[in-house]
C-alpha positions as CSV (number, residue, x, y, z in Angstrom):
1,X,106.2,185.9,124.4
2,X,106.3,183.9,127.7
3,X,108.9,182.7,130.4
4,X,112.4,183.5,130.9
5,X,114.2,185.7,128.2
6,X,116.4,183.4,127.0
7,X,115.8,182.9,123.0
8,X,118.4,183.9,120.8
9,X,115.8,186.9,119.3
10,X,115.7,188.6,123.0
11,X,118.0,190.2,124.9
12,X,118.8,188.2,127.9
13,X,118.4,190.4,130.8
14,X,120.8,190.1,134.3
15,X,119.8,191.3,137.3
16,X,122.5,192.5,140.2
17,X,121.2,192.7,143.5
18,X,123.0,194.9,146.1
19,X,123.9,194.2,149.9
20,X,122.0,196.3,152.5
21,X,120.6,194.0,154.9
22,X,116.8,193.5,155.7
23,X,116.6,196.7,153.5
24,X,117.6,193.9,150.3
25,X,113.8,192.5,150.9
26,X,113.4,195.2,148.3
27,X,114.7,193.0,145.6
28,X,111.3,191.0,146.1
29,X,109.5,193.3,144.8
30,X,111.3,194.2,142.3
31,X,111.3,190.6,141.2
32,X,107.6,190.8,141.5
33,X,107.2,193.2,138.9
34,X,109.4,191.5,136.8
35,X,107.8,188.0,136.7
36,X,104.3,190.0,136.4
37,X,105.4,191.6,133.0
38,X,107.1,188.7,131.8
39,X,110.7,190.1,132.0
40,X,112.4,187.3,135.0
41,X,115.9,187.6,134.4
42,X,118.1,185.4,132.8
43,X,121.2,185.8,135.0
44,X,121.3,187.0,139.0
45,X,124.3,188.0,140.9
46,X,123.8,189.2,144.5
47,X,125.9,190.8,147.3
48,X,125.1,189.4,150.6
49,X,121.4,189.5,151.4
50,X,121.5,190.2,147.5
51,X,123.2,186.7,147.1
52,X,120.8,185.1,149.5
53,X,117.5,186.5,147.9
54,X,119.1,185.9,144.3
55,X,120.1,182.3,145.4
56,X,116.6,182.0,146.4
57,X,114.7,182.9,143.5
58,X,117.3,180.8,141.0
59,X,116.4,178.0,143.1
60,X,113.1,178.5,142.8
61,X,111.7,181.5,140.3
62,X,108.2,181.6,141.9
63,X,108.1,184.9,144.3
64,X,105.5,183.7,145.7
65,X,107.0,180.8,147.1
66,X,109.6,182.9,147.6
67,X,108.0,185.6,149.8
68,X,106.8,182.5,151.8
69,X,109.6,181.6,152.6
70,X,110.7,184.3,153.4
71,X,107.9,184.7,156.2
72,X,108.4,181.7,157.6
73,X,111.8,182.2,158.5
74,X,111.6,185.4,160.2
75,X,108.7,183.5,162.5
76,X,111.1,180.7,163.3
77,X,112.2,180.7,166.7
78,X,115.6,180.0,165.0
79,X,115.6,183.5,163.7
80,X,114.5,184.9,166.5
81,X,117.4,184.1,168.5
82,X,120.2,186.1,166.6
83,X,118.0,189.2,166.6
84,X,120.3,192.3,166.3
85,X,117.4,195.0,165.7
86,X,118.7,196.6,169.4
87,X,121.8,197.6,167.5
88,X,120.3,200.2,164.9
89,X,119.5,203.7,166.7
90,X,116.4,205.0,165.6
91,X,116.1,208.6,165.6
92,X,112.4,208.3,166.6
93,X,112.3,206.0,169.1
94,X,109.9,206.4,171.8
95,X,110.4,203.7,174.0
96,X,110.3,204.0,177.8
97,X,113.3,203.6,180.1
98,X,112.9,199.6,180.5
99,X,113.0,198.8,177.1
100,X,115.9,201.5,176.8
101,X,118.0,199.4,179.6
102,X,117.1,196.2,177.6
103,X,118.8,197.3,174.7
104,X,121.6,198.9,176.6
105,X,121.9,195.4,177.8
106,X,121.9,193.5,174.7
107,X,124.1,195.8,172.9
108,X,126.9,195.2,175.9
109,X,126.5,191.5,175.4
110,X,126.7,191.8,171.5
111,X,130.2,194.0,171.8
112,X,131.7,192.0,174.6
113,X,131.5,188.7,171.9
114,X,132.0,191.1,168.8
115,X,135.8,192.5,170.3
116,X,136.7,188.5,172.4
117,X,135.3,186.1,169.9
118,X,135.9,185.1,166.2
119,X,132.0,186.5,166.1
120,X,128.7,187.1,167.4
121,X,126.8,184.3,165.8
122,X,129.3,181.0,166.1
123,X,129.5,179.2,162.6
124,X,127.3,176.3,162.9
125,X,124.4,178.0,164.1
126,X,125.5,180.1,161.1
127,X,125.4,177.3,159.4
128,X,121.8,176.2,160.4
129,X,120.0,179.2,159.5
130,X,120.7,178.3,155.8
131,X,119.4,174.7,156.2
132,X,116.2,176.0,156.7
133,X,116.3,179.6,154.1
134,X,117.8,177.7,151.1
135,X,118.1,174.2,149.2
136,X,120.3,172.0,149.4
137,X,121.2,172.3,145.5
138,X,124.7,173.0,143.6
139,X,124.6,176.4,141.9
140,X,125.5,174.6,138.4
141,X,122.2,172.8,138.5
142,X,120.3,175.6,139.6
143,X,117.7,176.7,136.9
144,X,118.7,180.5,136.6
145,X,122.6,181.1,136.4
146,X,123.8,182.2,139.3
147,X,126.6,184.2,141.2
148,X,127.7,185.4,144.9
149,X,130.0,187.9,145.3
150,X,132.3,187.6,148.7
151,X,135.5,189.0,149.3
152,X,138.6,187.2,150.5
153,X,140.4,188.7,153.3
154,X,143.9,187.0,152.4
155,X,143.9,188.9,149.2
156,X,141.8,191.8,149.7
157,X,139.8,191.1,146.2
158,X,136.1,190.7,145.3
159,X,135.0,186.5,144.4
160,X,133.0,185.4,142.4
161,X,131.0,182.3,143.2
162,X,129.5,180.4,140.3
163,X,130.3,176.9,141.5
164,X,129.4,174.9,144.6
165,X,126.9,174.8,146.9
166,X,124.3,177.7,147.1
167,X,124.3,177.5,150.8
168,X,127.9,177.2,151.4
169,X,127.9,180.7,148.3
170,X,125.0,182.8,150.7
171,X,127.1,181.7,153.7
172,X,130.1,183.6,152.4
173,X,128.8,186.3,150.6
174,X,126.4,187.6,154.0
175,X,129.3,186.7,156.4
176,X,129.5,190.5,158.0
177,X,132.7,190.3,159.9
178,X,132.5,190.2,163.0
179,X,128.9,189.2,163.4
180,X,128.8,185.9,161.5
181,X,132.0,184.0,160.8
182,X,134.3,184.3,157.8
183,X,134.0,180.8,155.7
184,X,137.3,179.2,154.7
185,X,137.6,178.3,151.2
186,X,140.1,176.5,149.7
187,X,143.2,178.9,150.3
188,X,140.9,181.7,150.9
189,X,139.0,183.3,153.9
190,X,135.7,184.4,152.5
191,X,133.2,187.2,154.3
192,X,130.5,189.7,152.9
193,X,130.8,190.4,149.5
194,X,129.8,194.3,150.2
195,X,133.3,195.0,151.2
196,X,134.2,194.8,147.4
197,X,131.3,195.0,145.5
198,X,128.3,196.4,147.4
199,X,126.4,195.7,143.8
200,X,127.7,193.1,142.2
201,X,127.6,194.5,138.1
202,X,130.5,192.9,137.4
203,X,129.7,189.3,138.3
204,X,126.9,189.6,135.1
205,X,129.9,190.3,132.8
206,X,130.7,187.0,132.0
207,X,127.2,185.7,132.3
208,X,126.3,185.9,128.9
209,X,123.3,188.8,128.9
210,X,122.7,191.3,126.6
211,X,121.0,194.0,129.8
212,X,121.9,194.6,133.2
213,X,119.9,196.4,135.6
214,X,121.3,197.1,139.3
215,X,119.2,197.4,142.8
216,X,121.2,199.2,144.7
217,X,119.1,199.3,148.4
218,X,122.0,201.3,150.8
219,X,121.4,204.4,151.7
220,X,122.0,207.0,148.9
221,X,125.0,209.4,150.0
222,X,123.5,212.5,149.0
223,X,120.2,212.3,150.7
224,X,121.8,212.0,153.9
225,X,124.0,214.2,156.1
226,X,124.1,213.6,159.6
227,X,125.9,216.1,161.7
228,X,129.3,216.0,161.9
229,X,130.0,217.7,165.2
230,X,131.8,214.7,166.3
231,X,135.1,213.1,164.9
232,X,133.8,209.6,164.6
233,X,130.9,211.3,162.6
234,X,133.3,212.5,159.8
235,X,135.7,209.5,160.2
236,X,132.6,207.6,159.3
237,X,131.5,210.0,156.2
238,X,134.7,210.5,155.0
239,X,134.8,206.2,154.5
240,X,131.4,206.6,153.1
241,X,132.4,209.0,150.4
242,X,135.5,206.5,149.0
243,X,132.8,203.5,148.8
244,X,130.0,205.8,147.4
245,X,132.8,206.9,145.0
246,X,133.8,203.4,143.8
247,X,130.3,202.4,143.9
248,X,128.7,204.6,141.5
249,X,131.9,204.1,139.1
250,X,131.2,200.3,138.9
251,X,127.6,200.8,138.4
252,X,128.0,202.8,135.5
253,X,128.1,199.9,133.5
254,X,124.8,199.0,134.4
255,X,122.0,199.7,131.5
256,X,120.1,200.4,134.2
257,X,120.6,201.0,138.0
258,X,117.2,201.3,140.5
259,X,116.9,202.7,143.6
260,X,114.0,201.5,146.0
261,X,113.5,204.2,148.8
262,X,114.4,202.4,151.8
263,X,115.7,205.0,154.2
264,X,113.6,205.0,156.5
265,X,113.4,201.1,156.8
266,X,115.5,199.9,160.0
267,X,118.2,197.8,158.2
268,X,118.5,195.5,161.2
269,X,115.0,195.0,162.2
270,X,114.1,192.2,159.7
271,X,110.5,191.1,160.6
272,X,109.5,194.6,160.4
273,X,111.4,195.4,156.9
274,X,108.5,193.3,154.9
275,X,107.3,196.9,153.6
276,X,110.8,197.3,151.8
277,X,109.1,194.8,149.2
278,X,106.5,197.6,148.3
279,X,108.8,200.2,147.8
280,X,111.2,197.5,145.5
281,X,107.9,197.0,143.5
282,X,107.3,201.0,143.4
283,X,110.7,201.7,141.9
284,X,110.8,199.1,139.4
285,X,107.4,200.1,138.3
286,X,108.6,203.3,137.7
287,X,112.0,202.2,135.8
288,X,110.1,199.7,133.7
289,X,109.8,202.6,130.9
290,X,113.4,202.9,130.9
291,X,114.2,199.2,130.9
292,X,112.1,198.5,128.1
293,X,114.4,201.4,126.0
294,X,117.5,199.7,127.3
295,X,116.2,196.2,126.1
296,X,114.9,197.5,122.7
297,X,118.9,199.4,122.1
298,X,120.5,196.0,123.5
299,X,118.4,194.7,120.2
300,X,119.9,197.0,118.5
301,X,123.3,196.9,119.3
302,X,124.4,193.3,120.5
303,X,124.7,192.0,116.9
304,X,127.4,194.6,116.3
305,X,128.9,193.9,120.2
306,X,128.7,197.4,121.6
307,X,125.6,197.0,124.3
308,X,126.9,198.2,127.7
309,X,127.7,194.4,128.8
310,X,130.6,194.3,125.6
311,X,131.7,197.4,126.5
312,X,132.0,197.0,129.7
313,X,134.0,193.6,129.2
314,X,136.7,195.9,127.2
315,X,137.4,198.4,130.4
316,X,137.6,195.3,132.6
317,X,140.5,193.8,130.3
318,X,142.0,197.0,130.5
319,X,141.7,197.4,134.2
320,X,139.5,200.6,133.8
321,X,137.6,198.8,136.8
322,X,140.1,197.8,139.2
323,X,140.9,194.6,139.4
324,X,138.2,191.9,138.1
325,X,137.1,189.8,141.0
326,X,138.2,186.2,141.5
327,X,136.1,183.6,139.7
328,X,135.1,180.3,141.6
C-alpha cells in the first residue's frame, strides 16, 4: 500500500509534535522515517515550533522540500538578525574573554527590551519571518488536517487552531512571551501554545485518527538535575516538576510517545541544531516496532471504539484531563 493512510481499511495515524525550540528540528526526522516507510500521517497538531514544522509539512508533505526550506531560512540574513543563541549558557563553553563581553552585551540589550517593551522581536518583523518560512494558504485547504495549539492569556486555557490562516496559527502558537508578541485574536490574546500543552495529544482527539504517536523534544526531567545550591535553582525545578507532572498525564493517551535525545543540542542556537534531525530519525527508527503493534491493535479495536483515541475522548468529556482546550 502507498501514500497517506487514509482508507477506511487502515488506521489513520496523527502525529503531535511538541514545543522545544530549535531542539523541534527533531520532528524532521522523525517525519523522514515516516514518509520512507510509507506511514505519513493523516493528522498533525503541533505546539510552537511543533506547529510551525507541522504547518509546514501539511502544506507541503515532501521533507525534502521541507528540510530545504528549512536551510534556507536559517541562511537568510532575516534570520540572522533576531539571533538569541547568546542567551543559552553552555556548560562547555570555551570562548575567550571578547566573545564572553559580546554576549554579556547582547544579553543586556535583550533584557533591557524584554522587562520595557511589549517584546524583544516587534510584531511585524514577527510577522515577516513567516512570509518567507510558510505559505500563504488557509489551514482548511491545506492537504493534511491540521491544528496549532496556543494558549490565551485572557482565559488561561489551551486553543485549538483548525481554521484560518497557517501563518497567522504558527504566529500564535511560537509567540514565547516576551520575546515575540502575543497575537490578538478575536476576544482573545494568543501566545505559545507550550504554556498549556507542551505536546499537543489532545488537539488529535477530534481529528478523526485511529493512532497517535507524540514527539516530545524538552528535556526529560529525570535525566537532569542541576544543583540546587541556589533558590532560583529550586524555584525553577520545583515549576518544572508541576509541568513534567501534567505533561506525562496528557501524554498518556498517546499510543505512542518518542523521545529524540536532544539534550545536548543548544535549544536557542538554531543554525547549529540541524543534527537534532538525526537523532528525530534515530528514535523513530527505533519506535517503529512499537508503532507498527499499536497500528495492528488500533485494527483491532477501532471497530468496537475502544483504541486509545475513543478512550481518550470519554476522560476528556468527563474532565479526567482538565479542561479541553478551546477550538478555533
Amino acid at each position: 500500500m502507498s501514500g497517506p493512510i487514509t482508507s477506511l481499511l487502515r488506521p489513520r495515524v496523527g502525529l503531535a509534535l511538541g514545543g522545544g525550540a530549535a531542539r523541534g528540528f527533531a520532528h524532521l526526522g522523525v517525519l523522514q522515517v515516516l514518509e520512507e516507510r510509507d506511514l505519513r500521517p493523516a493528522a498533525v497538531a503541533g505546539t510552537s515550533i511543533g506547529a510551525i514544522l507541522g504547518g509546514l509539512w501539511a502544506s507541503d508533505p515532501r521533507t525534502e522540500s521541507m528540510r530545504q526550506a528549512l536551510v534556507e531560512y536559517l541562511r537568510s540574513r532575516r534570520f540572522r538578525d533576531v539571533q538569541l543563541d547568546y542567551l543559552h549558557d553552555d556548560p562547555k563553553d570555551k570562548s575567550g574573554w571578547a566573545e564572553r563581553v559580546a554576549r554579556a552585551v547582547k544579553r543586556g540589550v535583550f533584557f533591557g527590551r524584554f522587562y520595557l517593551k511589549e517584546s524583544f522581536i516587534p510584531e511585524p518583523i514577527y510577522r515577516e519571518h513567516f512570509v518567507q518560512l510558510l505559505p500563504d494558504a488557509r489551514i482548511e485547504s491545506l492537504p493534511t488536517p491540521f491544528a496549532a495549539m496556543a494558549s490565551d492569556l485572557i482565559s488561561g486555557r489551551g486553543v485549538t487552531i483548525r481554521t484560518g490562516t497557517l501563518r497567522d496559527a504558527a504566529l500564535a502558537s511560537g509567540a514565547i512571551p516576551g520575546v515575540m508578541p502575543p497575537i490578538p485574536y478575536q476576544a482573545m490574546v494568543l501566545v505559545d501554545g507550550v504554556a498549556s500543552d507542551r505536546v499537543p495529544v489532545r488537539a488529535l482527539i477530534d481529528m478523526s485518527v485511529d493512532v497517535v504517536i507524540a514527539i516530545d523534544v524538552a528535556s526529560d526531567f529525570r535525566t537532569i538535575l542541576p544543583s540546587l545550591r541556589r533558590g532560583v535553582a529550586v524555584h525553577d525545578r520545583a515549576g518544572m516538576t508541576t509541568e513534567w507532572n501534567l505533561r506525562e498525564v496528557r501524554t498518556r493517551i498517546a499510543d505512542l510517545v518518542v523521545w529524540p535525545d536532544v539534550t545536548a543540542i543548544n535549544p536557542l542556537d538554531f543554525p547549529a541544531a540541524l543534527p537534532a534531525i538525526d537523532r528525530g530519525r534515530d528514535a523513530m527508527i527505533a519506535a517503529l516496532p512499537k508503532l507498527r503493534s499499536a497500528i495492528r491493535r488500533a485494527w483491532v479495536l477501532r471497530w468496537a471504539g475502544q483504541t486509545r483515541v475513543a478512550r481518550a475522548r470519554r476522560l476528556t468529556a468527563r474532565g479526567w484531563l482538565g479542561s479541553p482546550p478551546v477550538t478555533i
